[in-house]
DRENLUMVO-442246 format. One record per residue (C-alpha): residue in one letter; x, y, z; residue number from 1. Coordinates in Angstrom, 2 decimals. Layout:
N
a	X	Y	Z	NUM
...
This chain:
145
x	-1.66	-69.28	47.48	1
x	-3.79	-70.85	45.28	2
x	-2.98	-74.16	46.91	3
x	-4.22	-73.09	50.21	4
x	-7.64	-72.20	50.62	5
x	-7.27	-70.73	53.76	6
x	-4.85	-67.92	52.49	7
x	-7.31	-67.52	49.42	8
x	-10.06	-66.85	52.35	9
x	-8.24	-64.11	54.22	10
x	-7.78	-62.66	50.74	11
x	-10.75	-62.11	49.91	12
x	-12.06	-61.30	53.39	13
x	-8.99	-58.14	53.33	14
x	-10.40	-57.38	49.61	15
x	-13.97	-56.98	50.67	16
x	-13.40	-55.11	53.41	17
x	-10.53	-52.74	51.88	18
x	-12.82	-52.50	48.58	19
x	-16.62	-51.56	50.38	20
x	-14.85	-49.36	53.13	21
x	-13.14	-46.47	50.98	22
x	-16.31	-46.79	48.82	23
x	-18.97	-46.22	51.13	24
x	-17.20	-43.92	53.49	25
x	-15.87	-41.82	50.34	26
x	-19.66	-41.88	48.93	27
x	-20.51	-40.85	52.78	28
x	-18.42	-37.64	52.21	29
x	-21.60	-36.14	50.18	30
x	-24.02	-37.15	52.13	31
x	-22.57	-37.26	55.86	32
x	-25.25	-40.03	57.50	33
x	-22.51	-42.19	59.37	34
x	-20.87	-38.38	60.95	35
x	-19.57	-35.10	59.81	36
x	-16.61	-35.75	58.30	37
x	-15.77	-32.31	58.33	38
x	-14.96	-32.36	62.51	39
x	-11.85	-34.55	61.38	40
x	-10.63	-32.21	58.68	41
x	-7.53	-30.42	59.93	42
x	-8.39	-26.65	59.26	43
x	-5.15	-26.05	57.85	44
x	-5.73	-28.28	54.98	45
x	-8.42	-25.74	53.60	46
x	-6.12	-22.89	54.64	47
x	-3.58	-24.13	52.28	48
x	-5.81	-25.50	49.57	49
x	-7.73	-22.14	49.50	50
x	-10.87	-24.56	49.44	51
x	-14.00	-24.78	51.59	52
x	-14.10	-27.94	54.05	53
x	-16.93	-29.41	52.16	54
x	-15.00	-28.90	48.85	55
x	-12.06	-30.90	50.60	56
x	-14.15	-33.65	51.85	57
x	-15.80	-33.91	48.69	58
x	-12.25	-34.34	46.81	59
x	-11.43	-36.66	49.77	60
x	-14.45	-38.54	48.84	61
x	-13.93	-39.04	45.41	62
x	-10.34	-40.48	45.66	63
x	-11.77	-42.66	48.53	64
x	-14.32	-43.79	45.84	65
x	-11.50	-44.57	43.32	66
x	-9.50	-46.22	45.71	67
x	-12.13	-48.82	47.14	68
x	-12.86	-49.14	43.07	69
x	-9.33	-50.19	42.85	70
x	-9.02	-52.90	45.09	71
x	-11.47	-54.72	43.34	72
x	-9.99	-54.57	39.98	73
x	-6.74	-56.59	38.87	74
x	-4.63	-53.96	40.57	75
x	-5.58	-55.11	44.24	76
x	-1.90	-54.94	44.96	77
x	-1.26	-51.71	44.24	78
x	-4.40	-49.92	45.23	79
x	-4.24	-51.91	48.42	80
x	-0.63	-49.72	49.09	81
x	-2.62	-46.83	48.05	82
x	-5.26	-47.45	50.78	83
x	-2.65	-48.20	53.04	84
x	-1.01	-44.84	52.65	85
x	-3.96	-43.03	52.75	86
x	-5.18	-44.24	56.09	87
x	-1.45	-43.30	57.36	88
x	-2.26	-39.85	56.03	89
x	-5.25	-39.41	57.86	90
x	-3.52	-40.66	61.43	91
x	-0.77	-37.93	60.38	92
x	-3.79	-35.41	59.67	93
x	-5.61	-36.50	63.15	94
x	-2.21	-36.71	65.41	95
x	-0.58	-33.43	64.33	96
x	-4.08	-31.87	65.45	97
x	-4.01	-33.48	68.48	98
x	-7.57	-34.75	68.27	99
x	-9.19	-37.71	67.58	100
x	-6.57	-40.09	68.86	101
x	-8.46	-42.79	68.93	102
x	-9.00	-42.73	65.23	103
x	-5.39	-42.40	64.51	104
x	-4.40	-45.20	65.76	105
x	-7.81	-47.00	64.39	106
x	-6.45	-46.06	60.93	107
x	-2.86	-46.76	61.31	108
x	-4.00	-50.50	62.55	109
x	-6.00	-50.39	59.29	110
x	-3.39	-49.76	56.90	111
x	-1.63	-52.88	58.41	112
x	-4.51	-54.59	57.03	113
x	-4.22	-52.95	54.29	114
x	-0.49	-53.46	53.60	115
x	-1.70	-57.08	54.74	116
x	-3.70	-57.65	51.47	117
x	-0.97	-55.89	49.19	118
x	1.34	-58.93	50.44	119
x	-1.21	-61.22	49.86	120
x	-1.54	-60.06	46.76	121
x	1.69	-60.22	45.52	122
x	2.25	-63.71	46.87	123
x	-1.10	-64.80	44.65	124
x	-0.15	-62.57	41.72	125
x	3.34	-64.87	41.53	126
x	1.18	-67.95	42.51	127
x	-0.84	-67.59	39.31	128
x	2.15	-66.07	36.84	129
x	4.33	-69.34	38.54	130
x	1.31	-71.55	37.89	131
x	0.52	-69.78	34.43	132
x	4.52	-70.48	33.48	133
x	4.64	-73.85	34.55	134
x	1.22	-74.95	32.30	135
x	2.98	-73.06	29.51	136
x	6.05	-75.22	29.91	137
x	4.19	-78.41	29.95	138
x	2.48	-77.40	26.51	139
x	5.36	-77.00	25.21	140
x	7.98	-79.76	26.09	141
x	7.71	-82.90	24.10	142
x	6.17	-85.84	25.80	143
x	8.20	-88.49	26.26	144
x	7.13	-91.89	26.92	145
């Protein structure tokens, strides 16, 4: 991946988004400018958690935090599977309340992004370990002439 730029471009572009997304929506759950998250919190979840909604969104918004964290640290791969599985969650959440349709099917095209820049990942995590290997390899053969 490292060879082609263009690869290395959508990487970054999936990063960025999948990092500052979770982040600022999951910061969002405190403060609720961009909506009130609680309208898309099925009421059973609460029910079974025996916690308010705003307790739930808060929790929501503090793994949502982590998660965007995540992506931009060395384990982009994993936390962009995380991401990915989260956003399926929510479509589950959203379909089996029969609301908000149009958001489920927003966030299960996300988390194809999302599972987009886990693949990425892995093909530029064995990119740089093949790359890493095969400058190891030619420090330590003998020259020949």
């Amino acid at each position: 991946m490292q060879s082609d730029p263009r690869l290395n471009h959508a990487w970054w572009t999936l990063r960025i988004g999948f990092g500052l997304a979770p982040l600022l929506v999951g910061l969002d759950k405190f403060f609720n400018v961009l909506t009130s998250w609680e309208m898309y919190l099925n009421p059973v979840i609460p029910r079974l958690l025996h916690l308010s909604a705003p307790t739930v969104m808060h929790i929501v918004g503090v793994v949502e935090v982590f998660a965007g964290l995540l992506i931009f640290s060395r384990f982009t791969r994993y936390a962009a599977y995380i991401v990915m599985a989260w956003l399926l969650a929510i479509s589950a959440s959203l379909l089996t309340q029969g609301l908000f349709l149009d958001i489920a099917v927003r966030d299960i095209e996300l988390s194809l992004g999302a599972f987009a820049l886990a693949k990425l990942s892995e093909v530029r995590e064995f990119g740089l370990l093949e790359n890493a290997s095969e400058q190891n390899r030619s420090l330590t053969e003998p020259k020949t002439a």
